[in-house]
C-alpha positions, 0 to 999 in steps of 0.5 A: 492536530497531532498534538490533539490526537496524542492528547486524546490517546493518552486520556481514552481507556487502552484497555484490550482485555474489555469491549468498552465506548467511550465519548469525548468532547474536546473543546476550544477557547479563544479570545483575540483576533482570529478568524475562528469562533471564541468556542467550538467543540469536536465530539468522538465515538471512541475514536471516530467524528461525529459531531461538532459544535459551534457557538457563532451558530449555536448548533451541533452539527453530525459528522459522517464521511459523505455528509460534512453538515447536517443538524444532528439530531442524537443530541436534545437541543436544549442540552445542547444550549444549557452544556454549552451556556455552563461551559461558555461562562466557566471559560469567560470566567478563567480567562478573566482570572488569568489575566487579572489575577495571573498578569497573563497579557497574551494578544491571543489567549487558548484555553482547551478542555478534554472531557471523556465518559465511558461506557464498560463492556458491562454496559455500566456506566465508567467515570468521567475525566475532565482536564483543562489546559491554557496555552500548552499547560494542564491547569486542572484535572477533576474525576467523578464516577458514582458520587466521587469527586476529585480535584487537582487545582494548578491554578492557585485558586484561593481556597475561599473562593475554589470552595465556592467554585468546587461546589457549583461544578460538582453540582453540574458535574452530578446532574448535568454534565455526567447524565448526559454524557453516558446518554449520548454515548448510549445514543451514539453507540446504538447509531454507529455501531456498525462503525465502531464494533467493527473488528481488524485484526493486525499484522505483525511483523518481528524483524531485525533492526541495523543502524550500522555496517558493523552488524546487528544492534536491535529487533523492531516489533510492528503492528499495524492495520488494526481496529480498535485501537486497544493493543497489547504488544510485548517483546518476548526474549527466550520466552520472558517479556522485556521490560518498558523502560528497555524498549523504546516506541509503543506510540499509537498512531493512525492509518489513513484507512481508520485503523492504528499501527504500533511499534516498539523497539529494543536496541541490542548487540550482536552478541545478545541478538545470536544467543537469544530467542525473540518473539513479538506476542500480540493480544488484540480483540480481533485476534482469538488467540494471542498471536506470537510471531519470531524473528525474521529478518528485515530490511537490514539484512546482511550484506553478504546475503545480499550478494550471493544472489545478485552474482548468481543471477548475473551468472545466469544472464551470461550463461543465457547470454553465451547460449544464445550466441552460439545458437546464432552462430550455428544458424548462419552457418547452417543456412551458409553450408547447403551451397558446397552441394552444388555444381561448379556451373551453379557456384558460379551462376550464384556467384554471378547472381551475387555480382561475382560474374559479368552478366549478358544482355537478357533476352526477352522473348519478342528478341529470341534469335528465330522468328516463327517462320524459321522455327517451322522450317527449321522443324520440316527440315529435321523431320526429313532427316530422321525419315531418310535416315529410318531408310537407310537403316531398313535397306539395310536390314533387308535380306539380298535379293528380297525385295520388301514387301508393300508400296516400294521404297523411293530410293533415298538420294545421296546429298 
């Protein structure tokens, strides 16, 4: 499938500078045991599927993301049957030629024709180009726009009868092959063009390339994710494009998103890479302007750029690191320090309480020393006490000889 795709690259116009549609049939032969049809057909708009063709069934089958088979119904069926009955019998007779007049004994046998006709942002109709290959081989290229013909004949056909087999092809070619060709990408383009008129500008990216420790030896110009596929990518050095056969790449290759990517590589001493300036310079039909970008650096940078910042930023985990220590440090010794504030009976009760001291039996309150009964006469006796003492002390603040006044004093008893 990749080789099918390169193949179709290399045929379909590249032009950026016009908005130009193309269709494309690519179609197979086979004769042999396998378990695909003798002759089937993919057909493109531009660069996207919609329909295919196969002779077991006879039928153009449309081609759509969420809908893999459904009849279609852009082509007239009848076209359908007379392009494919011509073409059919050209195969069958080829294959014929080859193998009787080529000695070709392959037990499977592929024949493959590429046939593309374009529509210009004129809305005229452009040429059509068909090749043909057996097995991995261009045979013949025919070319025809506006009444010119052209062939190129790798098969060595003999002249008599190529004479006779160029002027029934040319005769399909003008009123069959051509008509419907530009008809049906009219037909298709008018049906898909919210698909295929779409535009995705790209992003382009200019970095350098290392292939080696011992520095830089190339830039690498990408650009990628756009749509369409028509690109022009150029390396600029100190302004001057680069020439082709100095850069390697320029390949156009799919995205699994429908959109292309492209890169081209310039190889270069370190040397050359300091003393001058590069630039990737872009033109694309979703960009308005052509895009420069100048280098940057890449994947390959420098080692030394490298580690600067990863010894920074270890220096910054032991930094935090350290910081958050000394916090930890200072925390226990603080919630440590308040017990020096407290008495010497205190250190030594939280001493004990840690298991430093021996402890007593702990009393609860049912075991308390006095009963209920001695606390009351406990009390009744200091109460008598204090009065007999308040007596003494107003005895002796009373002048000799005078008695006191009010109720008298019961003298308080010695003992």
């Amino acid at each position: 499938m990749k080789g099918v795709f390169t193949l179709l690259m290399l045929v379909i116009p590249h032009s950026v500078f016009t908005d130009s549609h193309s269709l494309v049939m690519f179609t197979t032969y086979i004769k042999g045991d396998t378990p695909f049809p003798e002759m089937s057909a993919t057909v493109l708009l531009d660069d996207l599927t919609v329909a295919y063709f196969d002779s077991e069934k006879n039928t153009l089958f449309s081609r759509h993301h969420h809908k893999e088979k459904e009849v279609d119904t852009v082509v007239d069926p009848d076209v359908i049957r007379t392009i494919s009955s011509y073409m059919h019998a050209d195969f069958e007779e080829r294959w014929l030629y080859v193998k009787h007049e080529l000695n070709v004994t392959e037990r499977i046998y592929v024949e493959q024709r590429l046939v593309v006709c374009e529509l210009m942002d004129n809305d005229q109709p452009g040429p059509m180009i068909t090749k043909s290959a057996i097995g991995r081989s261009t045979t013949d290229e025919m070319y025809f726009h506006k009444d010119t013909f052209t062939y190129q004949d790798g098969l060595n056909i003999p002249k008599e009868r190529l004479k006779i087999l160029l002027e029934l092809i040319q005769l399909r070619q003008g009123h069959v092959y051509y008509p419907a060709c530009i008809k049906t990408l009219k037909a298709y383009l008018e049906k898909r063009s919210h698909q295929v008129k779409r535009k995705v500008k790209p992003r382009v990216r200019l970095i350098q390339k290392k292939r080696s420790v011992s520095g830089w030896d190339g830039v690498s110009c990408l650009a990628t994710g756009f749509y369409p596929r028509h690109i022009n990518l150029t390396i600029l050095r100190d302004g001057e494009p680069v020439p082709e056969r100095l850069t390697t790449g320029g390949e156009l290759l799919p995205n699994g998103d429908g959109t292309y990517q492209m890169r081209k590589n310039l190889e270069l001493s370190g040397k050359d890479l300091k003393q001058s300036l590069f630039t990737c310079s872009v033109t694309h039909l979703g960009l308005d302007n052509k895009l420069d970008v100048h280098l940057e650096l890449g994947p390959g940078e420098p080692i030394q750029l490298v580690v600067i910042p990863v010894l920074v930023a270890v220096g910054l985990v032991c930094v935090v690191g350290a910081g958050i220590y000394i916090i930890i440090k200072y925390r226990k010794k603080k919630t440590a320090s308040p017990q020096s504030g407290y008495s010497e009976p205190s250190r030594l009760m939280r001493k004990g309480e840690k298991g430093g001291m021996e402890k007593g039996p702990i009393m609860k309150p049912s075991e308390t020393s006095l009963s209920r009964s001695d606390e009351t006469t406990f009390g009744s006796a200091l109460a008598d006490s204090r009065l007999r003492v308040e007596k003494e002390e107003l005895g002796r603040i009373t002048r000799p000889g005078e008695k006191p006044k009010g109720r008298q004093l019961a003298k308080v008893e010695s003992g």
